[in-house]
Backbone as JSON, one array per atom type, in Angstrom:
{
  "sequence": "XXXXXXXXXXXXXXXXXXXXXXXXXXXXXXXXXXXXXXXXXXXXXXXXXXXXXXXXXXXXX",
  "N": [[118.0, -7.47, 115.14], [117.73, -5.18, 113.51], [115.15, -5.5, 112.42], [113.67, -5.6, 115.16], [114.22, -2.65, 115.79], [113.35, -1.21, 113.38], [110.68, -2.14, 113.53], [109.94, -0.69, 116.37], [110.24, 1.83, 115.45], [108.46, 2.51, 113.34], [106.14, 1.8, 114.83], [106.24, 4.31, 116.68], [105.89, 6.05, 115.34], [103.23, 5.63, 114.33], [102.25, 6.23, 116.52], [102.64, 8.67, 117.1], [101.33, 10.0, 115.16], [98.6, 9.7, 115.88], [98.67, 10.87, 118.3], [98.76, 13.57, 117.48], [96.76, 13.78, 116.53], [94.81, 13.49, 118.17], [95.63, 16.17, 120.39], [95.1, 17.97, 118.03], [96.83, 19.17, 116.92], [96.83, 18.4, 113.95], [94.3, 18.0, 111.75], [91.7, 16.09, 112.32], [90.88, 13.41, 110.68], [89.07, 10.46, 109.27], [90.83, 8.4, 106.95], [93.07, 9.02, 107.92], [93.17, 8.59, 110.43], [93.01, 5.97, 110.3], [95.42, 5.25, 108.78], [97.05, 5.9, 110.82], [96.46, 4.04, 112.86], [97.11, 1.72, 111.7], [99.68, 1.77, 111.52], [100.58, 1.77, 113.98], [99.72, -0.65, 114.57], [100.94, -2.38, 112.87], [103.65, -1.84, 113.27], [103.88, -2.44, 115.8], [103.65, -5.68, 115.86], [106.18, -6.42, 114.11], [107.78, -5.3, 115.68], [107.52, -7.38, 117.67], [107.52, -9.58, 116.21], [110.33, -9.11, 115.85], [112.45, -8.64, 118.18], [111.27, -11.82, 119.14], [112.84, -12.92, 117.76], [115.51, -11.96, 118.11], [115.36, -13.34, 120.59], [115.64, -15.84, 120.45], [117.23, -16.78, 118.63], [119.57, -15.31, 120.66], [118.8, -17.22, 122.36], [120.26, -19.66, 121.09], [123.02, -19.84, 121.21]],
  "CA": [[117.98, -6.2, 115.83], [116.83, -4.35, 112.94], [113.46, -5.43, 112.63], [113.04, -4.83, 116.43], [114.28, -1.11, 115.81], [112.66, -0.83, 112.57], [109.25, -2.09, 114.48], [109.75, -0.12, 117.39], [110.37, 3.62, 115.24], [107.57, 2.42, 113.12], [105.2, 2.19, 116.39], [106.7, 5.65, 117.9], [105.57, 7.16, 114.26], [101.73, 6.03, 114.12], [101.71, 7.05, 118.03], [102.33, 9.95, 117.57], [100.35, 10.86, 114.25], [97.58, 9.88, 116.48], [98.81, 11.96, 119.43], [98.99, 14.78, 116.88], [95.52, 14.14, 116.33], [94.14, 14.01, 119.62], [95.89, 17.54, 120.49], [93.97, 18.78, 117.38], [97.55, 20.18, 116.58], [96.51, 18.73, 112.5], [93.01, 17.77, 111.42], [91.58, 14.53, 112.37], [89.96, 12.32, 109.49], [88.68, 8.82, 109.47], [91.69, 7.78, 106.63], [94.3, 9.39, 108.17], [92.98, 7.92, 111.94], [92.94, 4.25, 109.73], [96.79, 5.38, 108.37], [97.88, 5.95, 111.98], [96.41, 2.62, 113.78], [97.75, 0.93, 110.99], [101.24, 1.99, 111.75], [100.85, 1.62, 115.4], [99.32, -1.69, 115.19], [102.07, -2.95, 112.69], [104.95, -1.65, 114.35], [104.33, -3.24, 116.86], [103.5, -6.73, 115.33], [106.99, -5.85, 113.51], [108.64, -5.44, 116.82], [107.43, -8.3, 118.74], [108.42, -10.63, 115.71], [112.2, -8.81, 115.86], [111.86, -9.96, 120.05], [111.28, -12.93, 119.54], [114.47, -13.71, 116.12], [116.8, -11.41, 119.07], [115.59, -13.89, 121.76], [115.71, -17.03, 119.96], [118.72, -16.47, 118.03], [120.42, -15.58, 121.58], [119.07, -19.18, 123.06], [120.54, -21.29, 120.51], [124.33, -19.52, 121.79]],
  "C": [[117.36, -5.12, 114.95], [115.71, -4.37, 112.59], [113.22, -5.16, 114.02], [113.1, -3.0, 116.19], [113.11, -0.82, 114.7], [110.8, -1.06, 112.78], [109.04, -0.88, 115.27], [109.78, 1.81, 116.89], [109.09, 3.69, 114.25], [106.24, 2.57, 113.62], [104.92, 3.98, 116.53], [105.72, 6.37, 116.66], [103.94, 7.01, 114.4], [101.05, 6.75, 115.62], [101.11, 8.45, 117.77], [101.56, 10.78, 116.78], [99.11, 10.72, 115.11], [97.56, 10.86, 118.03], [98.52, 13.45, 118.75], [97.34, 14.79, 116.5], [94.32, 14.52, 117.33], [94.25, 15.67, 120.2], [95.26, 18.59, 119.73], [95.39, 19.63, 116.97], [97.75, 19.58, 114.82], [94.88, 17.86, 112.71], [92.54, 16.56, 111.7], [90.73, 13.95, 111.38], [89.96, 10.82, 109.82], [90.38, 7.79, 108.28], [92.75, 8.21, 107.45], [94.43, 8.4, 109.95], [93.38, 6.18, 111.6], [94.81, 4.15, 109.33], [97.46, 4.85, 110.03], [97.77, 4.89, 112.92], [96.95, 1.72, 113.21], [99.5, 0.76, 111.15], [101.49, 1.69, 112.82], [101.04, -0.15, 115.63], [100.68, -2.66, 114.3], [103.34, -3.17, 112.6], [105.28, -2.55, 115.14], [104.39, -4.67, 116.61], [105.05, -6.85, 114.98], [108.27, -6.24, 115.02], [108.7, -6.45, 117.52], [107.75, -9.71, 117.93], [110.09, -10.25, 115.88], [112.95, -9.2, 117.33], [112.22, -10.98, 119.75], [112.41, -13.43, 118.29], [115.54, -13.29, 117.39], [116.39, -12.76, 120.0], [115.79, -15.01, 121.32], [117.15, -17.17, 119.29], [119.86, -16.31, 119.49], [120.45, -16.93, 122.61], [119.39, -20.27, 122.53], [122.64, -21.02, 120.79], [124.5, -20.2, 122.99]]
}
């Protein structure tokens, strides 16, 4: 359960640095754009292994 959470607040965070960049409400740069897909993309990776330990772990009950 805590790698799903710890995926899933990981995600919410590069979202939204890239939401924050789109709005133009801080500066957009090429590392910081590479920071924030990086977080998005391994959040979620992150999350969808913590998925599948919660779902597997509940089909051997």
């Amino acid at each position: 359960m805590r790698l799903l959470l710890g995926g899933l607040v990981s995600m919410l965070a590069g979202l939204a640095l890239l939401l924050a960049q789109v709005s133009r409400a801080i500066e957009p740069g090429l590392a910081l754009s590479l920071i924030a897909y990086a977080a998005a993309f391994g959040g979620t990776v992150v999350a969808i292994a913590g998925l599948i330990q919660l779902l597997s772990v509940r089909r051997m009950d």
